[in-house]
C-alpha positions as CSV (number, residue, x, y, z in Angstrom):
1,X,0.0,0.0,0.0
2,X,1.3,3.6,-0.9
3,X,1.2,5.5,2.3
4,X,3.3,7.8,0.9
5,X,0.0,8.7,-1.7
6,X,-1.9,8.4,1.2
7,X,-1.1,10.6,3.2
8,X,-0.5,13.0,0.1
9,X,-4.5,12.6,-0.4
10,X,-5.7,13.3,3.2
11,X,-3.0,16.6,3.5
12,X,-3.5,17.7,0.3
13,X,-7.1,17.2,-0.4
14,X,-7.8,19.2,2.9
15,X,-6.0,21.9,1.4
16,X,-8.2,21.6,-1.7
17,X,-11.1,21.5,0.0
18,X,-10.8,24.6,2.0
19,X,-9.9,26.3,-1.2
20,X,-12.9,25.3,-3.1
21,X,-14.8,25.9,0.4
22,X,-13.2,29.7,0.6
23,X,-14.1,30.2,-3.2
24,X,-17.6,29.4,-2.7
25,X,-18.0,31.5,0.7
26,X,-16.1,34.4,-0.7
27,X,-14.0,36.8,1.4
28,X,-15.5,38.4,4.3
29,X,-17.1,34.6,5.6
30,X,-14.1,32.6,4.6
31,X,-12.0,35.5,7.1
32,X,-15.0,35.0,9.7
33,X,-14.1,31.6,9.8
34,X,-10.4,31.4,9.9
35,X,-10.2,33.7,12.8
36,X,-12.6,31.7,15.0
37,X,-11.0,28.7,13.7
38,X,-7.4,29.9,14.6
39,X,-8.7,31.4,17.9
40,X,-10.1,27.7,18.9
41,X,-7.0,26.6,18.4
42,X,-5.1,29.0,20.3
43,X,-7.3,29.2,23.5
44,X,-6.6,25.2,23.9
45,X,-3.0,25.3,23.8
46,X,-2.9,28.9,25.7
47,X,-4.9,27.7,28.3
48,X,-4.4,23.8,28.7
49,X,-2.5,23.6,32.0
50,X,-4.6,26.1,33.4
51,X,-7.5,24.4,32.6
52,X,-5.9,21.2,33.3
53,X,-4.6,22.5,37.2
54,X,-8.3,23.8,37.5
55,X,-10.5,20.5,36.8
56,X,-8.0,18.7,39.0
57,X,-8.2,21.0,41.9
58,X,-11.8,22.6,41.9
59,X,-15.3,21.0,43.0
60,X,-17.1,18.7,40.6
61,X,-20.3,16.9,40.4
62,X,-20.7,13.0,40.5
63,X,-17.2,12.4,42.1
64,X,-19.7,11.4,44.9
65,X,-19.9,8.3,42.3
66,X,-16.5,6.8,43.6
67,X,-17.6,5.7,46.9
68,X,-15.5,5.7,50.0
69,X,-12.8,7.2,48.7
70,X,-14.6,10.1,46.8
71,X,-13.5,13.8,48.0
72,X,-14.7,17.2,47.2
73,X,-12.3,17.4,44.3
74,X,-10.5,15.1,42.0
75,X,-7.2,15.7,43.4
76,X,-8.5,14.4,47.2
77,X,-10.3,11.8,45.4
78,X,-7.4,10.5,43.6
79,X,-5.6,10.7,46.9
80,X,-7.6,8.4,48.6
81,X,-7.5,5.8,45.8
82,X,-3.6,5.8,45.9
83,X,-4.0,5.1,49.9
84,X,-6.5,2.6,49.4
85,X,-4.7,1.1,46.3
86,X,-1.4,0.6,47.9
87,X,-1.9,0.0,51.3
88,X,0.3,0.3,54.6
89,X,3.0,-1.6,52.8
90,X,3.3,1.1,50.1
91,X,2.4,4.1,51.8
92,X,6.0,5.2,52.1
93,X,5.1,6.2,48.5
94,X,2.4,8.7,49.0
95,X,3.9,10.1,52.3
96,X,6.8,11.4,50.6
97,X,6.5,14.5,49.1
98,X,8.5,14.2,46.1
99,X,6.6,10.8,45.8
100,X,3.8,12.1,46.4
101,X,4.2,15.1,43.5
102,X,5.8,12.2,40.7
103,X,1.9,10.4,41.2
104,X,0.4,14.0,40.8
105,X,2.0,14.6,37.9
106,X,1.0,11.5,36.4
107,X,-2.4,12.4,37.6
108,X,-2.4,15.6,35.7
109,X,-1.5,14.2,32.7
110,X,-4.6,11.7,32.9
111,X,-6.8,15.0,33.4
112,X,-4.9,16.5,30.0
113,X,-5.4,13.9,27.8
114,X,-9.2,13.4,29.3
115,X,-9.6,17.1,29.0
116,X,-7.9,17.0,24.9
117,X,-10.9,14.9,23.9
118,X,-13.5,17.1,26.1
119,X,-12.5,19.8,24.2
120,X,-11.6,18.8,20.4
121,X,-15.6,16.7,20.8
122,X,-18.1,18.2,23.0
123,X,-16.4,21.5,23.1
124,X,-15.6,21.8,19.5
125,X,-18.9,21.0,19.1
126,X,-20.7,23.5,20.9
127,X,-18.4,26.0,19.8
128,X,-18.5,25.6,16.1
129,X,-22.7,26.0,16.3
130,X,-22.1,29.1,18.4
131,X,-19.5,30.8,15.8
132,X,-22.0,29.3,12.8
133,X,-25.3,31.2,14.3
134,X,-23.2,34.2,14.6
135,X,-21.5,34.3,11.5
136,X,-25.2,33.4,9.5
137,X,-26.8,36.5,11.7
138,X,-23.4,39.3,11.9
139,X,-22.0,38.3,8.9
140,X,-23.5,39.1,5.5
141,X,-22.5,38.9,2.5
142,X,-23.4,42.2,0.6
143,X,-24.9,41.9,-3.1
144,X,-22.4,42.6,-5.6
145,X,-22.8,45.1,-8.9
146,X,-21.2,43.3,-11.9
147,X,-19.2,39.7,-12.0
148,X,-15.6,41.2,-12.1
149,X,-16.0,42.4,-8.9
150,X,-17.6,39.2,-7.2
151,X,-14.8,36.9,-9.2
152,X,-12.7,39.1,-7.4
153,X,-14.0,38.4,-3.7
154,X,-14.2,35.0,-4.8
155,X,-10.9,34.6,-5.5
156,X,-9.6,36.6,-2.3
157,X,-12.2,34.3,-0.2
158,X,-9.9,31.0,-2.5
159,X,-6.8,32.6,-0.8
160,X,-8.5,33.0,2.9
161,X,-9.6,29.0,2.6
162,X,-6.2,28.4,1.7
163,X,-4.7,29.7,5.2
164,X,-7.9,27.8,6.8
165,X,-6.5,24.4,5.2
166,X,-2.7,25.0,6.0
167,X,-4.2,25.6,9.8
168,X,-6.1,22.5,9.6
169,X,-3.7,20.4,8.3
170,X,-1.2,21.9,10.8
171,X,-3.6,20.4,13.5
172,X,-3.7,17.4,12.1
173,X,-0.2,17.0,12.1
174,X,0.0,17.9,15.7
175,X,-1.6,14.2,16.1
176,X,0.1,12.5,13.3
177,X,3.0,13.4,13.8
178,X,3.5,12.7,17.2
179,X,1.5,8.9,16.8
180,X,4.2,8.2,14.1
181,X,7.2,9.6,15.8
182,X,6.0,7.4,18.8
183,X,5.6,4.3,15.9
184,X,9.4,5.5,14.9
185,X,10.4,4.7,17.9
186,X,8.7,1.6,18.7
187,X,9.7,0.2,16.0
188,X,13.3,0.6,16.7
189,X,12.8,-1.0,20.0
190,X,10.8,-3.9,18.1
191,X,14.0,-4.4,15.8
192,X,16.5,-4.3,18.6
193,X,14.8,-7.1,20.3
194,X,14.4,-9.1,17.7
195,X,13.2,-12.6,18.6
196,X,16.1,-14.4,15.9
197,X,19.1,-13.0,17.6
198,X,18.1,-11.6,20.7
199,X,17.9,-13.9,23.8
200,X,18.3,-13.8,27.4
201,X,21.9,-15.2,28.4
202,X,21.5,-18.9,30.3
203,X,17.7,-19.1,29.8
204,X,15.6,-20.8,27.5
205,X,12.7,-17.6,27.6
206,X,12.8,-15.6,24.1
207,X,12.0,-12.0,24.6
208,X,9.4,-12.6,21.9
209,X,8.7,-16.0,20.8
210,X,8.6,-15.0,16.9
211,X,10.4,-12.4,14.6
212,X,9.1,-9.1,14.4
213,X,8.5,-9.0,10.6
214,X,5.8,-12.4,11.3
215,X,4.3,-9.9,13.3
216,X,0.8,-9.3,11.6
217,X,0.9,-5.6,10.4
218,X,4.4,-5.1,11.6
219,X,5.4,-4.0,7.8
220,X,2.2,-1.7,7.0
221,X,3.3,-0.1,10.1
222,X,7.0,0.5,8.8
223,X,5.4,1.7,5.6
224,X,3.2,4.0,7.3
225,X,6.0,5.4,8.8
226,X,8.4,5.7,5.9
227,X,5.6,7.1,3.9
228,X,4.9,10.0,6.5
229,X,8.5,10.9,7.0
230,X,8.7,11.1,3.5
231,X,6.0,12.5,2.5
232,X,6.6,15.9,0.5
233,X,3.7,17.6,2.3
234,X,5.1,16.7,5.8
235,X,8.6,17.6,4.8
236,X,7.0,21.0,3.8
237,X,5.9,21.5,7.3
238,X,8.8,20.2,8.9
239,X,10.8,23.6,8.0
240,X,8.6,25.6,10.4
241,X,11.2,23.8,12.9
242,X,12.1,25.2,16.2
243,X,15.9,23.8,17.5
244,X,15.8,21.3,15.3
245,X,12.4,20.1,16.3
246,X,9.5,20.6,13.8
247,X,6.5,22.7,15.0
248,X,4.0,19.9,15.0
249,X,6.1,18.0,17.4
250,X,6.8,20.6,20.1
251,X,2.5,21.2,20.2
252,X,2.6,17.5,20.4
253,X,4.5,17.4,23.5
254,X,2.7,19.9,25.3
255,X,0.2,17.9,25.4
256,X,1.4,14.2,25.5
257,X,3.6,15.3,28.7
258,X,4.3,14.9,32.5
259,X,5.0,18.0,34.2
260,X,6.7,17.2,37.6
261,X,7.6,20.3,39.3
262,X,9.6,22.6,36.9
263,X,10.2,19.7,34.6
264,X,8.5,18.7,31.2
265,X,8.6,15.2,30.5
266,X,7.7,14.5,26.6
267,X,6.5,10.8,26.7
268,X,7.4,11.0,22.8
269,X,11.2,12.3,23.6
270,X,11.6,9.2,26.6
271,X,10.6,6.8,24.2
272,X,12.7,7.9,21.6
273,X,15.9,7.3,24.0
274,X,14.8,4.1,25.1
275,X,15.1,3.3,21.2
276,X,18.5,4.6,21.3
277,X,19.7,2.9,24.1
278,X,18.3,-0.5,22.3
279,X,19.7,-0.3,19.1
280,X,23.5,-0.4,20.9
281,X,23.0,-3.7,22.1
282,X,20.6,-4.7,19.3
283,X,23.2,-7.0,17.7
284,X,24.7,-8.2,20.9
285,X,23.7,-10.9,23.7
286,X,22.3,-9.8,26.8
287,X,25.8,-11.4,28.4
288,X,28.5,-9.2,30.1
289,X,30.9,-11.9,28.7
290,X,30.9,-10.2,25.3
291,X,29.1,-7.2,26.0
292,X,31.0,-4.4,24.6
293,X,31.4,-1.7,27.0
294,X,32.0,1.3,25.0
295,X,28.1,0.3,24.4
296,X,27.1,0.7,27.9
297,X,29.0,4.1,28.7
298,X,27.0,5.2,25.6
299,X,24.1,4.0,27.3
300,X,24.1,5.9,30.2
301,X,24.9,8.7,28.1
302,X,22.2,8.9,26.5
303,X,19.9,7.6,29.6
304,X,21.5,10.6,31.1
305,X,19.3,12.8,28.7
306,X,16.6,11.5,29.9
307,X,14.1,14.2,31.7
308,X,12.0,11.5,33.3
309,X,15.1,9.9,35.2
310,X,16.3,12.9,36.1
311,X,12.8,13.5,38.0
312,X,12.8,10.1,38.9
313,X,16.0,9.5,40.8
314,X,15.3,11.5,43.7
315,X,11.9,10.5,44.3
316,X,13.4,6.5,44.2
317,X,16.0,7.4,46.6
318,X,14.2,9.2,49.2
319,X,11.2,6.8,48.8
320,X,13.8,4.3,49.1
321,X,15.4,5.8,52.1
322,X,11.9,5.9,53.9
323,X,11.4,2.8,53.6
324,X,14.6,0.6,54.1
325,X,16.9,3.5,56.2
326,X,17.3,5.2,58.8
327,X,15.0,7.8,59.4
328,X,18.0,10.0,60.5
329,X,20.0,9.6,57.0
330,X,20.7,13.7,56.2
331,X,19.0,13.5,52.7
332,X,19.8,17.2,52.3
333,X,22.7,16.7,49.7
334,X,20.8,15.7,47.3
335,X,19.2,18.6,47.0
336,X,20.6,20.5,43.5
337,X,22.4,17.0,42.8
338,X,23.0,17.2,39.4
339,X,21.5,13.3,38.5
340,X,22.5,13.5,34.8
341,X,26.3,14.0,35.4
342,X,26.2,11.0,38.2
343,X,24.2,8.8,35.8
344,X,26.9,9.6,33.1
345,X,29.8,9.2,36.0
346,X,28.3,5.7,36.8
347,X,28.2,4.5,33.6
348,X,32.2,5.6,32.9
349,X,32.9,3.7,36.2
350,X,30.6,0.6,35.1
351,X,32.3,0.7,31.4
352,X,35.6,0.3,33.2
353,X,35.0,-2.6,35.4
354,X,33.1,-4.7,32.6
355,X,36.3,-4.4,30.8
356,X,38.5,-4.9,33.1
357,X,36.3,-8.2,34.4
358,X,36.2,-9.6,30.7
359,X,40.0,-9.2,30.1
360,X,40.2,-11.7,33.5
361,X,38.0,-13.7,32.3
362,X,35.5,-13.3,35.4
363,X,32.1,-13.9,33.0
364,X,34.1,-16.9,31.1
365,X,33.4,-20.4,32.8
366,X,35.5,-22.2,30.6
367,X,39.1,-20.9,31.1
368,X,40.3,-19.6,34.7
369,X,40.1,-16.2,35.7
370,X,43.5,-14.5,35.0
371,X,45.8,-11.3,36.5
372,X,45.0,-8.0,34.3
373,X,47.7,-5.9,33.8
374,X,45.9,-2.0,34.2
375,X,46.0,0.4,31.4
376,X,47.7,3.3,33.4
377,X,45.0,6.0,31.3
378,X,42.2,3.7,32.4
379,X,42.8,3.7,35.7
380,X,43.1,7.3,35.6
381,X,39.8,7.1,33.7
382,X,38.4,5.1,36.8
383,X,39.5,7.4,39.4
384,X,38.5,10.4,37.5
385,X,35.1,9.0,37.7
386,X,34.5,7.8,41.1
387,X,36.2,11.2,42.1
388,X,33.7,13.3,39.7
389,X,30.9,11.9,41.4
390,X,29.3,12.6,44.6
């Protein structure tokens, strides 16, 4: 199947369509129309953390629907499902704060998404028969004296619909664009772990029992992708870029995003280093015997990129800490730890020892484990490390 034409329809026959649309309207209603369009669009995205923050923190009716654990808002609501849910054995996890914020914020997100589809259905809905009435009452279309004038309007009202499909098709790749950069991504993970020459060292389990091309729709999926990246229409879009990072994208992540604390956490951007990380080892065993550990140096290089570990570490440690420590452990240095740099520090230090350990044979059963003569640079390498982090 020819995605590639495809997609080439959908984009460009919205385009069309608006055109023909805008020609048939004429000027002043085709302009009526792309402003409240463009102004539906802007009020979401201006306003969608606010509105997001306000559902999740104000009153609302038939949360009395929950049960026991139903409070006057969602946020106590969800509160009291987490402490129900988990129990005294988990509550460690709630009771710290940073804990406590890391479930908010995945809470939040749940409210986004819900409140995404409130707003592009019922919402859209309601608004679009409110801007129709007005527009059929407020704006009219006066009659015009001769045809070279009204061919005129017509034509300006062609260009207006044009701007009206760019806008919509600019929406629509807000969605597309982002599902098929998340299907990029999968799909590199999918590869790496590759049923034919990817198994778990010393076990007869198979981290998928068949190859991922005997996958059913495995390969319209790749040529769904292929035929979006390529497409000429998407490419067109893609130089409205910001950093690097086309338009559609970064609107894509404000949605599709966990905000914990003064961090934004693209789901699309994790994943997309998760398929990084996978493709180093894709050709390798999952044994530290031949592992090679360049490869897992670069791992936690790129790991350290990741936004969601760097949010994560601290809440794991401290929830960790109140649960296993001692109560009296002074937790304050973590505070401004830069988590990145350690993550990066420990996989230097961990690329090290691997190679020191496979040079003495330590993972190799079959011959004795031997004396390493040290590399003098990388045991300065190794100190460097340990002494970099904290």
């Amino acid at each position: 199947m020819d995605y590639n034409l495809i997609f080439t329809a959908i984009l460009g026959g919205t385009i069309l369509f608006a055109v023909l649309r805008g020609y048939l309207r004429g000027y002043r209603k085709s302009l009526y129309y792309l402003i409240v369009t463009l102004i539906f669009y802007v009020v979401f995205f201006v306003t969608l953390n606010t509105v997001t923050q306000l559902i999740y923190t104000s009153p609302l009716p038939g949360l009395e629907l929950a049960g026991d654990v139903a409070g006057p808002t969602l946020e106590v609501t969800i509160d009291n499902v987490l402490d129900e849910s988990l129990g005294d054995d988990f509550a460690f996890l709630t009771d710290n704060p940073e804990s406590a914020a890391f479930f908010e914020s995945v809470a939040l997100f749940a409210v986004k998404l819900v409140w995404a589809l409130i707003y592009f259905t019922v919402v859209s809905v309601i608004y679009w028969l409110i801007t129709r009435l007005v527009g059929l009452i407020f704006v009219r279309v006066p009659r015009e004296e001769g045809s070279r004038k009204k061919i005129r309007k017509r034509g300006m009202g062609a260009v207006v619909g044009a701007l009206h499909g760019i806008a919509a098709v600019s929406m629509l790749l807000i969605l597309l664009g982002g599902v098929m950069n998340i299907n990029q991504s999968l799909l590199v993970i999918a590869d790496a772990f590759d049923a034919e020459n990817t198994t778990i060292q010393e076990s007869d389990i198979q981290l998928l029992n068949d190859p991922m091309d005997d996958i059913e729709g495995i390969d319209d999926l790749r040529e769904a992708v292929d035929g979006f990246v390529n497409n000429p229409i998407v490419r067109a879009f893609d130089q409205v870029a910001f950093g690097g990072t086309p338009y559609y994208l970064i609107l894509f992540d404000q949605v599709f995003s966990l905000d914990y604390e003064d961090v934004n956490i693209p789901i699309r951007r994790e994943l997309a280093i998760i398929a990084d990380i996978t493709t180093l080892f894709a050709d390798d065993e999952i044994d530290p015997g031949t592992l090679d550990p360049s490869a897992i140096s670069e791992a936690f290089n790129r790991l350290a990129d990741s936004k969601l570990v760097e949010a994560f570490m601290p809440v794991a440690v401290r929830a960790l800490v109140a649960e296993f420590g001692d109560d009296e452990i002074d937790l304050s240095p973590l505070e401004g730890l830069n988590w990145n740099d350690e993550i990066r520090e420990l996989g230097q230090i961990l690329s090290l020892a691997v190679g020191v350990m496979q040079q003495a044979n330590v993972f190799d059963e079959e011959n004795p484990i031997s004396t390493v003569e040290l590399n003098r640079d990388d045991v300065v390498d190794l100190f460097d490390a340990l002494g970099a982090s904290n």
